[in-house]
C-alpha positions as a Markdown table, in Angstrom:
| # | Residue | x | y | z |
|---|---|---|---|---|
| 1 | Unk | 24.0 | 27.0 | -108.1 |
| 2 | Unk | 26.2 | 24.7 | -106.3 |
| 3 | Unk | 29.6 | 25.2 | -106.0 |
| 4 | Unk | 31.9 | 22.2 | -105.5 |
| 5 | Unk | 34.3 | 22.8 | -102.3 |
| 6 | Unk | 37.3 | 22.4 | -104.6 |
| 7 | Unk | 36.2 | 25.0 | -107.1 |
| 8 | Unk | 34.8 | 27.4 | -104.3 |
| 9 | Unk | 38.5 | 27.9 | -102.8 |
| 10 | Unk | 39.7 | 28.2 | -105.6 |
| 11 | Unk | 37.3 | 31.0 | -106.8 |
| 12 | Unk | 37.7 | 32.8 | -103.9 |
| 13 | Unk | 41.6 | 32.5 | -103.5 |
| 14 | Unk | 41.5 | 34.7 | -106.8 |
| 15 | Unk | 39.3 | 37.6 | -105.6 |
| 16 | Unk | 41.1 | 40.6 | -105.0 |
| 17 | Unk | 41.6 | 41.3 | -101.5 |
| 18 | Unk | 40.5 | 45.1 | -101.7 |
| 19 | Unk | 37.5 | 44.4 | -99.3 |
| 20 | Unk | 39.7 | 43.2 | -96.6 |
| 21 | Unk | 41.4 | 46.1 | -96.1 |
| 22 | Unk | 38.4 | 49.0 | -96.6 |
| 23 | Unk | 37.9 | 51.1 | -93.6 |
| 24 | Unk | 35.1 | 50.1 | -91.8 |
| 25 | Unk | 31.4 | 51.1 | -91.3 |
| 26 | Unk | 30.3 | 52.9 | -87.9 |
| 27 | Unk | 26.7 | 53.5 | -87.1 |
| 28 | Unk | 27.7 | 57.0 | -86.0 |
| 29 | Unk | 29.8 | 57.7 | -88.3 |
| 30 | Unk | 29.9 | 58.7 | -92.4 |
| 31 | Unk | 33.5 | 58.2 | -94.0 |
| 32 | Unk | 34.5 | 61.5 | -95.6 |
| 33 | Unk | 37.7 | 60.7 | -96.6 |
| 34 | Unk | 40.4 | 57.4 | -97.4 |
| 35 | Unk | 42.9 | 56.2 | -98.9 |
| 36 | Unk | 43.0 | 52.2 | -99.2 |
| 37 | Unk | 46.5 | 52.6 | -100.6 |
| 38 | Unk | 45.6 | 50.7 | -103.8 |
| 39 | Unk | 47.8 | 50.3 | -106.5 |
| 40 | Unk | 50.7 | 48.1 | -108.3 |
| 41 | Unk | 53.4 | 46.5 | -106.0 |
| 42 | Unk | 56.6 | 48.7 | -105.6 |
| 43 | Unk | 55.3 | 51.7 | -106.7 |
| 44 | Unk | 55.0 | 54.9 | -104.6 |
| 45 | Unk | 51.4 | 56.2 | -103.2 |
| 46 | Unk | 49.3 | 58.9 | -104.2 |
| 47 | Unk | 50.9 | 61.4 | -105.0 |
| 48 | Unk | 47.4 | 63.3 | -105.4 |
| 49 | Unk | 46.9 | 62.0 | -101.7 |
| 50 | Unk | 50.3 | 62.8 | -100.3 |
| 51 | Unk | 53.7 | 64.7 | -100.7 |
| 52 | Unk | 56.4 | 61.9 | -99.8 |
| 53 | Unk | 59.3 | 63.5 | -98.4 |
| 54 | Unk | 62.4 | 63.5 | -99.8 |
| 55 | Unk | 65.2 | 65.0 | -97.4 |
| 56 | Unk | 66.9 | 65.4 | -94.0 |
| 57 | Unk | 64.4 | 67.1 | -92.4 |
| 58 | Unk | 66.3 | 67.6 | -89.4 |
| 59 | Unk | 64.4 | 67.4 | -85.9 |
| 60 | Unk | 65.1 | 65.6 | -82.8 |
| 61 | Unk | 68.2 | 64.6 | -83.8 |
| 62 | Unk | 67.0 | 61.7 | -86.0 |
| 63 | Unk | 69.5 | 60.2 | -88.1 |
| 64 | Unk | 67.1 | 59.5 | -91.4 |
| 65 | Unk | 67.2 | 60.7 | -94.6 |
| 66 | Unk | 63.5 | 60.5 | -96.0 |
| 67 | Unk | 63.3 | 58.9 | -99.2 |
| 68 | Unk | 60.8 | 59.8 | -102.4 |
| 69 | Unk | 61.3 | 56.4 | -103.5 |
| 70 | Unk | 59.4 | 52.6 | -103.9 |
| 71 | Unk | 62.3 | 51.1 | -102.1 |
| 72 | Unk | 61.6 | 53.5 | -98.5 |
| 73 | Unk | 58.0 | 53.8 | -99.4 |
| 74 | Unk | 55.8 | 51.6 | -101.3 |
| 75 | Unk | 52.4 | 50.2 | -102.1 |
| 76 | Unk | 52.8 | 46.3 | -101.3 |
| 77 | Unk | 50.5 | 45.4 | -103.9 |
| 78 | Unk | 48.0 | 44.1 | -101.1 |
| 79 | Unk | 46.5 | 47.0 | -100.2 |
| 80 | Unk | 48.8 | 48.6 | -98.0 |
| 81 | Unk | 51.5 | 51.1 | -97.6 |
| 82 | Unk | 55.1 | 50.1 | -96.4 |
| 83 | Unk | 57.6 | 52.4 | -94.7 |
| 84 | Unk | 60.9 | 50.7 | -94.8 |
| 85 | Unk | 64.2 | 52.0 | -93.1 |
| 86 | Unk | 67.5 | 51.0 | -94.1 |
| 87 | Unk | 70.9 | 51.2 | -93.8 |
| 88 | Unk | 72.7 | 53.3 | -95.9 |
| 89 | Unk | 76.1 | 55.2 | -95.6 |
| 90 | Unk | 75.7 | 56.9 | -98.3 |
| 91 | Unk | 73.7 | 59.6 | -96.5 |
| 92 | Unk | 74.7 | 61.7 | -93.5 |
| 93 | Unk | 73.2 | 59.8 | -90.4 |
| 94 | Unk | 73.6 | 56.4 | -92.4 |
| 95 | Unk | 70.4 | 55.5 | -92.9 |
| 96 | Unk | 66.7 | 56.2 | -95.2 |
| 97 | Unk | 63.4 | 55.8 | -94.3 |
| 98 | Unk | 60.0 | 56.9 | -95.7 |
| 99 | Unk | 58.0 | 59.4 | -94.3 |
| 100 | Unk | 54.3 | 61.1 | -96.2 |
| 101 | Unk | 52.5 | 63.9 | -95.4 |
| 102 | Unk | 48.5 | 64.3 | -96.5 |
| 103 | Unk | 47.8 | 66.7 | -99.1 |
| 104 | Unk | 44.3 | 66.4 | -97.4 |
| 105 | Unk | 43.4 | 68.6 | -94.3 |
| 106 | Unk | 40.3 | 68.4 | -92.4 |
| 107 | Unk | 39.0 | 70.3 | -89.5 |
| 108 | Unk | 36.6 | 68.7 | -86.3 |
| 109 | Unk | 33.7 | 70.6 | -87.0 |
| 110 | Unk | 31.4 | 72.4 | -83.7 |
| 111 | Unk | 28.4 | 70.2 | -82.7 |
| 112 | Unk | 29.6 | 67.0 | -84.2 |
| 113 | Unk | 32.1 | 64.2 | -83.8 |
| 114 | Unk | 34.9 | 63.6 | -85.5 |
| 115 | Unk | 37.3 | 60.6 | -86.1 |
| 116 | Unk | 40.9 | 60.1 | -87.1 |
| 117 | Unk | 41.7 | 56.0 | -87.9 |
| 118 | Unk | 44.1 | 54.0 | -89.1 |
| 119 | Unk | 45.1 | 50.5 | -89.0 |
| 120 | Unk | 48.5 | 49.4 | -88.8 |
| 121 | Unk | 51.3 | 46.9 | -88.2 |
| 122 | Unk | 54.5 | 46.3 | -87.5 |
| 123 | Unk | 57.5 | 44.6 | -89.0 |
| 124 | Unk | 58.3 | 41.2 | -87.6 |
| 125 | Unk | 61.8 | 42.0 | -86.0 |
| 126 | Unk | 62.0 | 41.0 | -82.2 |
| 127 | Unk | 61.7 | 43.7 | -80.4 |
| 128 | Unk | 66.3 | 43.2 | -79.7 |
| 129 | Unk | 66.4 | 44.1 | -83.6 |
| 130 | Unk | 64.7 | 47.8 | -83.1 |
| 131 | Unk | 66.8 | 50.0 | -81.0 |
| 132 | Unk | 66.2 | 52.8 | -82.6 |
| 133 | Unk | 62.8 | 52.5 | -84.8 |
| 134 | Unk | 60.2 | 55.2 | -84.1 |
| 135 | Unk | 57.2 | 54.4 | -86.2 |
| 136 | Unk | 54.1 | 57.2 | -85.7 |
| 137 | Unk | 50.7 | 57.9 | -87.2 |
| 138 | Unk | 49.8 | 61.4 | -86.3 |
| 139 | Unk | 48.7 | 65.1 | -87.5 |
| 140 | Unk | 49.8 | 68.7 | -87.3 |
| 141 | Unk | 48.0 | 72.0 | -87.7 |
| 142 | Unk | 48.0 | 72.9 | -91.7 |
| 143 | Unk | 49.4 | 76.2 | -89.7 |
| 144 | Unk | 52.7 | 74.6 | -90.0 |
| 145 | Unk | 52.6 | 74.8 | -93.5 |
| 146 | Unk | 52.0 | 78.4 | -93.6 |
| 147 | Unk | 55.2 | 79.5 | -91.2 |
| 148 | Unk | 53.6 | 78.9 | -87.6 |
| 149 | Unk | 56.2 | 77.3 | -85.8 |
| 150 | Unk | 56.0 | 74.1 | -83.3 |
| 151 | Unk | 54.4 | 73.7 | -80.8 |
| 152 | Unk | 52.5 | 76.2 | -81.8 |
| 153 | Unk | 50.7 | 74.8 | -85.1 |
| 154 | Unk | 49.0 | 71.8 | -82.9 |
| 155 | Unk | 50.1 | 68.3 | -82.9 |
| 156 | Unk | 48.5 | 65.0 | -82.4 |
| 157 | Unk | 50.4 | 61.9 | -81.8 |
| 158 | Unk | 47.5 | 59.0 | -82.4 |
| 159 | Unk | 50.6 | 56.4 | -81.9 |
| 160 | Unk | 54.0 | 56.2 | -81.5 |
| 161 | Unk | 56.5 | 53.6 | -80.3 |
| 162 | Unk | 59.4 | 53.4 | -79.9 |
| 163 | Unk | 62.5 | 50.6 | -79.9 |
| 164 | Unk | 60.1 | 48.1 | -80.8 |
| 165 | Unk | 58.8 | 47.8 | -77.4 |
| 166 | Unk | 54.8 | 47.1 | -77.1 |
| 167 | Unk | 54.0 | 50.4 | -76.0 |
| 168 | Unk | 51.8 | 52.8 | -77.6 |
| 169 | Unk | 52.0 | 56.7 | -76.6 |
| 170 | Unk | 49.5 | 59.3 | -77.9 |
| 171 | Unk | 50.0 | 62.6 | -77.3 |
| 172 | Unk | 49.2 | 66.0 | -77.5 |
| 173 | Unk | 51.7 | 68.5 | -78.2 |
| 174 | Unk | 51.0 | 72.4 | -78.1 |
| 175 | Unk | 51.2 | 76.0 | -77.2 |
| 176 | Unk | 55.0 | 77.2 | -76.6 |
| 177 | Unk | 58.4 | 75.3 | -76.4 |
| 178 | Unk | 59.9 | 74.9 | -73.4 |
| 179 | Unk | 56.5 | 74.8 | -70.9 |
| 180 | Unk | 53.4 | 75.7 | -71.7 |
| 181 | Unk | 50.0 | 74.0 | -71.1 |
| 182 | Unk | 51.4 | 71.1 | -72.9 |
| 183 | Unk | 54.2 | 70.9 | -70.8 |
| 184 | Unk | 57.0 | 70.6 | -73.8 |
| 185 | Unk | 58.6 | 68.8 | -74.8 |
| 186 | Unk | 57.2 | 66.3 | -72.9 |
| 187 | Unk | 53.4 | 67.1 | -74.1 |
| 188 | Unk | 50.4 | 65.8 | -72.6 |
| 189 | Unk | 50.2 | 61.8 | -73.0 |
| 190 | Unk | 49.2 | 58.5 | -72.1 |
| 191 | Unk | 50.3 | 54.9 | -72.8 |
| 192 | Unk | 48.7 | 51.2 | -73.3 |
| 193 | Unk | 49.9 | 48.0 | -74.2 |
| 194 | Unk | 49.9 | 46.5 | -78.0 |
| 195 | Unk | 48.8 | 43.4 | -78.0 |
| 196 | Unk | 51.4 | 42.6 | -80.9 |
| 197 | Unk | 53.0 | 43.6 | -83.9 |
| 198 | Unk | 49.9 | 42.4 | -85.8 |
| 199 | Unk | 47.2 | 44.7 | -87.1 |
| 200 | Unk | 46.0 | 46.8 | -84.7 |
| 201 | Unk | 43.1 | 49.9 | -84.9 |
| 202 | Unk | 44.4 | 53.7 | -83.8 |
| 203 | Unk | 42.2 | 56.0 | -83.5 |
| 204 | Unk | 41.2 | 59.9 | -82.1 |
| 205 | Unk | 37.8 | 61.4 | -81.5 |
| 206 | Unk | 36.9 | 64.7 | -80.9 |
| 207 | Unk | 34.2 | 65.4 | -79.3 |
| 208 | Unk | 32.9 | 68.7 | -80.0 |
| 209 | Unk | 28.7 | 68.1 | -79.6 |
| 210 | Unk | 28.6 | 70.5 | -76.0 |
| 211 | Unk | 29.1 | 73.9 | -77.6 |
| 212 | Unk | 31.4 | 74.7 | -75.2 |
| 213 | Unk | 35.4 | 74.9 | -75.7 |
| 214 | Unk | 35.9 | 74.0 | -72.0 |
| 215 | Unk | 33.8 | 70.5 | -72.3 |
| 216 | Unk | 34.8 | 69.3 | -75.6 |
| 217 | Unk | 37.2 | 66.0 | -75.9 |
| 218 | Unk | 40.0 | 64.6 | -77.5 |
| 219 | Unk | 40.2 | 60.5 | -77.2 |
| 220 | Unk | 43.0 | 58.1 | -77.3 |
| 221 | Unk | 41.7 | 54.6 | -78.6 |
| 222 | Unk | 43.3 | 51.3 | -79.4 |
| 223 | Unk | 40.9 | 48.7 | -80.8 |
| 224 | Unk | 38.1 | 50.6 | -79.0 |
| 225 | Unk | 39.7 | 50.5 | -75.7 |
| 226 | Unk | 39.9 | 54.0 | -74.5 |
| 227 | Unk | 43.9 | 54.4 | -73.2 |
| 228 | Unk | 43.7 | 59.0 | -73.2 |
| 229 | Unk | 41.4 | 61.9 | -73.1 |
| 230 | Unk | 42.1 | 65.4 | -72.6 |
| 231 | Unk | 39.4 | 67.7 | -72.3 |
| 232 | Unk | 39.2 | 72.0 | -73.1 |
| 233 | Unk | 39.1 | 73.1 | -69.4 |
| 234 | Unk | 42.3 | 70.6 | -68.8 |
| 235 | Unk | 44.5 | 73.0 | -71.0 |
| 236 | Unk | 42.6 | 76.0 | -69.7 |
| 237 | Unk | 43.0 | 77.9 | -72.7 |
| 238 | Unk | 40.7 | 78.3 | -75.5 |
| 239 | Unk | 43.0 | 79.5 | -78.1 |
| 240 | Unk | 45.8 | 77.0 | -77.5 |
| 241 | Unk | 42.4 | 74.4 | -77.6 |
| 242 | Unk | 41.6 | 75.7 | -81.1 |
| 243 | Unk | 44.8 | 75.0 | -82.6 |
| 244 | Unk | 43.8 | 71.3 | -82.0 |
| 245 | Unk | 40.6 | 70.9 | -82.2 |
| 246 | Unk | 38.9 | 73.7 | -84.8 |
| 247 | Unk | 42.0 | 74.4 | -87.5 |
| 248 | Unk | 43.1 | 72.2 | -90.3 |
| 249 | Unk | 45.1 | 69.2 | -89.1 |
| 250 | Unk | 47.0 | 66.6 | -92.1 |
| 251 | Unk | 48.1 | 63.2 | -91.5 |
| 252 | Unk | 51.1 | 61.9 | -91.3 |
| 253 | Unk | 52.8 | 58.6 | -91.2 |
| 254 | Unk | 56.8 | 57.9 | -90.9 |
| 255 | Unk | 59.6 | 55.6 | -89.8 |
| 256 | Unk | 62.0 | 58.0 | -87.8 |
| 257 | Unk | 65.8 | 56.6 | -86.7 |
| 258 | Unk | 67.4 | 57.3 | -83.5 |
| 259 | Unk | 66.6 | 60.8 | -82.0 |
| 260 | Unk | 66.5 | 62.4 | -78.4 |
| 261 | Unk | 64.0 | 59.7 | -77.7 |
| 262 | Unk | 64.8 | 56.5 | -78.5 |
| 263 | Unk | 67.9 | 56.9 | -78.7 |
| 264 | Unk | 70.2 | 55.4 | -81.8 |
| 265 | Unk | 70.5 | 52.2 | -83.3 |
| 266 | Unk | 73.2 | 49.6 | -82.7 |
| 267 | Unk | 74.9 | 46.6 | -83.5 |
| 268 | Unk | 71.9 | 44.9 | -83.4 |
| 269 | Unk | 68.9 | 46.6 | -85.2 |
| 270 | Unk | 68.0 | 45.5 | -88.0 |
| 271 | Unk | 67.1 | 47.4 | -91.5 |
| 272 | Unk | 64.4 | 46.3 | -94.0 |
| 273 | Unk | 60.9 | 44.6 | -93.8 |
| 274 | Unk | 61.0 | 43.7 | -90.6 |
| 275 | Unk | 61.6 | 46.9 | -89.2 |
| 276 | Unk | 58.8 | 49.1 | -91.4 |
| 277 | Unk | 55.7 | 50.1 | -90.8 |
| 278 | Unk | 52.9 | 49.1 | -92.3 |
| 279 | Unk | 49.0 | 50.6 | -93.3 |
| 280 | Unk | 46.1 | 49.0 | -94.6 |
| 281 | Unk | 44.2 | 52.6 | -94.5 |
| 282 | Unk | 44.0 | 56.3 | -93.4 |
| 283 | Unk | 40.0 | 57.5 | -92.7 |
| 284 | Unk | 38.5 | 60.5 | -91.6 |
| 285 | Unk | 34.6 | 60.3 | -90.7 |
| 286 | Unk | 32.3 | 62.9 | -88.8 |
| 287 | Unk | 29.1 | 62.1 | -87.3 |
């Protein structure tokens, strides 16, 4: 049937845009787990798929309150998730952001590969607006949950960054605090370059196909550039290697405010849309 050019923008300016945003196929790969963050505008997430926090939860001496609500954490209506911090004096640190935590857990299984993805942007503030913003997509060891205490549980920073600057760390953090084989607080990390506050694709691999804790693999990736790996025999401890690669690890996505790192917020950073986060999806696949 032919379409006339007029009518065939028109029909397809109307489609929903649910396809744009699915996670993508990897000849590898099978996806065993999503969330497309579907849904009405201005509402919150799944709350099947996540526990949205809704307090101080007082670490690193950030200055946000978390916020169980659509204006801190919302579906946009396009298929994504929005983390939004803001201003507000009415809470101690004076300001709210959104922060959830995956009811899911999954754990890297022996012989086969695992990945970790998500893709994510930025809010459009320049980068003079953001002292202070520390977005993240990472995990934790479902240990956590049950009283194990940090470092200890496992933790996986896929990315960070921090003051808006184009910078993205992943990290590893583990074993004791202070020192350890993760060297805490620091952990064990690695940076690259974001090409910009656009949509970008973070990702982690495990690697555990050799049978042998020593030569298994974790991998950093940004848009399949490779930026960090650290490998069992690098840690040197098989136990401490367990905690991250064969235990239950949950995702997580925030907004964090000020803290030991990037220090706090001034006269210049800016609340709102332009300094969230924002997700298009969260996937887990195995080979």
């Amino acid at each position: 049937m032919y379409l006339s050019k007029p009518f065939l923008l028109c029909l397809l300016s109307s489609l929903p845009l649910t396809t744009a945003w699915a996670p993508p196929s990897y000849p590898e790969y099978s996806l065993v787990w999503a969330d497309t963050f579907s849904g009405q505008g201005g509402t919150l997430p799944s709350t099947t798929n996540w526990d949205i926090i809704d307090r101080n939860i007082g670490v690193n001496n950030e200055l946000q309150t978390y916020r169980a609500n659509p204006r801190q954490v919302q579906l946009s209506g396009g298929q994504t998730l929005q983390l939004i911090p803001w201003r507000d004096t009415s809470v101690s640190g004076g300001w709210t952001s959104g922060r959830i935590e995956s009811r899911y857990t999954f754990v890297p299984q022996p012989g086969k590969k695992t990945m970790a993805e998500a893709l994510i942007k930025f809010g459009g503030n320049d980068v003079s607006r953001k002292q202070g913003i520390w977005p993240a997509f990472w995990l934790l060891g479902q240990s956590i949950r049950q009283g194990t205490g940090w470092p200890a549980c496992g933790e996986l920073d896929i990315m960070e960054t921090v003051n808006g600057q184009l910078t993205g760390y992943g990290t590893v953090h583990c074993n004791v605090y202070p020192g350890g084989v993760c060297n805490e607080p620091t952990g064990r990390g690695a940076t690259i370059g974001i090409p910009s506050q656009d949509w970008q694709r973070w990702r982690v691999i495990w690697d555990r196909n050799t049978g042998d804790w020593r030569s298994e693999t974790i991998t950093w990736f940004l848009n399949d550039r490779q930026f960090h790996q650290l490998r069992g025999d690098q840690l040197g401890d098989a136990g401490v290697w367990g905690t991250l690669t064969a235990k239950p690890l949950f995702f997580i996505l925030n907004v964090a405010v000020g803290g030991d790192w990037p220090g706090y917020p001034n006269g210049n950073t800016q609340d709102g849309y332009g300094s969230m986060m924002e997700a298009a999806y969260v996937a887990h696949y195995s080979t």
